[in-house]
C-alpha positions as CSV (number, residue, x, y, z in Angstrom):
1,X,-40.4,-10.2,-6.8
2,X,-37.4,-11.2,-8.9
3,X,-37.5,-8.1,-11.1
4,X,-36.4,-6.8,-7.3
5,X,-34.2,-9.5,-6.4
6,X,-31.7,-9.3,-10.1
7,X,-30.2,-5.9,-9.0
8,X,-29.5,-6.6,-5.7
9,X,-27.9,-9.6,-6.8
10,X,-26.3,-7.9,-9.2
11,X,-25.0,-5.0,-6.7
12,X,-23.9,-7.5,-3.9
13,X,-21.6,-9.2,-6.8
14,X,-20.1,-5.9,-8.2
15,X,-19.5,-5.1,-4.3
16,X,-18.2,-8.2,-3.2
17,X,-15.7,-8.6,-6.3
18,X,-14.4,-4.7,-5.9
19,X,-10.5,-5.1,-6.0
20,X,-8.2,-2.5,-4.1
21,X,-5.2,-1.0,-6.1
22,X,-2.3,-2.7,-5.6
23,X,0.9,-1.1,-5.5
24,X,4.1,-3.0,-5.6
25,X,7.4,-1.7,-3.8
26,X,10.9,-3.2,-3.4
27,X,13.2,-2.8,-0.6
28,X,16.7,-3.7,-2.3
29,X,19.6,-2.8,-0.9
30,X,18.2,-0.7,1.8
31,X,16.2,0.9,-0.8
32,X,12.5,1.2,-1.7
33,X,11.7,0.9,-5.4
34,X,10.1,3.2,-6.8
35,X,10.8,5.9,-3.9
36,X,8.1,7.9,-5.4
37,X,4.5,6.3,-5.4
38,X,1.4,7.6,-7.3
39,X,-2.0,6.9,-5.9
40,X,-5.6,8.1,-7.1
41,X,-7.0,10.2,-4.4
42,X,-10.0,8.8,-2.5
43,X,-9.3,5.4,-2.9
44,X,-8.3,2.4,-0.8
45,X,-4.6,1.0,-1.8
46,X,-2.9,-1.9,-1.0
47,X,0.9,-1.9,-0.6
48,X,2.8,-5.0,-1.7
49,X,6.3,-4.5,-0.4
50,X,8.8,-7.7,-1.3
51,X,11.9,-7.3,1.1
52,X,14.8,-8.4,-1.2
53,X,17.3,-7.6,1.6
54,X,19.3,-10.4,3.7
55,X,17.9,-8.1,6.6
56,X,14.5,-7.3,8.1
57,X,13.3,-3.3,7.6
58,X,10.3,-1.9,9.2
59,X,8.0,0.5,7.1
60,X,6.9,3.4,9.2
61,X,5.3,6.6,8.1
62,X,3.5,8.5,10.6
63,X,1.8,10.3,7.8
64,X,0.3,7.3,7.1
65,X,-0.2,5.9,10.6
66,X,1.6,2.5,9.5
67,X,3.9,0.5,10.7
68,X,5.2,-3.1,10.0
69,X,8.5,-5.1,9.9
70,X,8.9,-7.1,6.6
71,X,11.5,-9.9,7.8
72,X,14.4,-10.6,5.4
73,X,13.5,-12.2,1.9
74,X,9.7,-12.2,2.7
75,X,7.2,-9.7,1.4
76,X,4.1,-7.9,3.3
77,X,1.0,-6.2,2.7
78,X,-0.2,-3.0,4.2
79,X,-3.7,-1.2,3.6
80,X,-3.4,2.3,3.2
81,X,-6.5,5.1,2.5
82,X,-8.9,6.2,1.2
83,X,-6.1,9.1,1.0
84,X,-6.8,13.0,0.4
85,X,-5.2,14.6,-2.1
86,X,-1.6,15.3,-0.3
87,X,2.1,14.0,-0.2
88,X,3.0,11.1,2.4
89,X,6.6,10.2,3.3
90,X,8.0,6.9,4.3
91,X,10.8,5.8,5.9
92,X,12.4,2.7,6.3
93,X,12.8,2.5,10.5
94,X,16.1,0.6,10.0
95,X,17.7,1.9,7.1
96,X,16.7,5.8,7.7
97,X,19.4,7.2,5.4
98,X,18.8,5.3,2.5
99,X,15.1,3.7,2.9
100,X,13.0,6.3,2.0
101,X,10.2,7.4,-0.5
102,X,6.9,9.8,-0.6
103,X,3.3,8.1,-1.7
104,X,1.3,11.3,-3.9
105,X,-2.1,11.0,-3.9
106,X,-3.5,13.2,-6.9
């Protein structure tokens, strides 16, 4: 019975402790930083995005079916994926002109 029970065990802890990328972005100055985002295909990501900005922006990408406003001087997070290989655009709904970026999943 425990030769049965060790890799279950083991496959439950490798499960449970799985870690989603992270990917960091800065909206400064109306700006996301990077604008240009590299992601591994097929896997599940998790956007950190710190809002350096005295004034709230809202991350939209349809591509992405995502939306969320990240108040002034605060930061978010926003799950994304598992994407297919493809190019993604973002926008930043209050800052169209300058808050914008792509997410490339290769």
């Amino acid at each position: 019975m425990q030769k049965l029970i060790a890799p279950l065990l083991l496959a439950f802890s490798v499960t449970a402790f799985a870690t989603d990328i992270e990917i960091k972005l800065v909206i400064e100055n109306h700006r996301f930083q990077p604008s240009t985002v590299n992601v591994p295909a097929g896997q599940k990501i998790k956007l950190v995005i710190e809002n350096r900005d005295a004034t709230p922006e809202e991350f939209d990408s349809h591509a992405l079916n995502r939306e969320k406003v990240i108040p002034a001087k605060s930061t978010a997070s926003i799950y994304i994926g598992p994407l297919a290989a493809g190019s993604y655009p973002f926008v930043g709904e209050f800052n169209e002109k300058t808050a914008n970026g792509i997410i490339v999943a290769k």
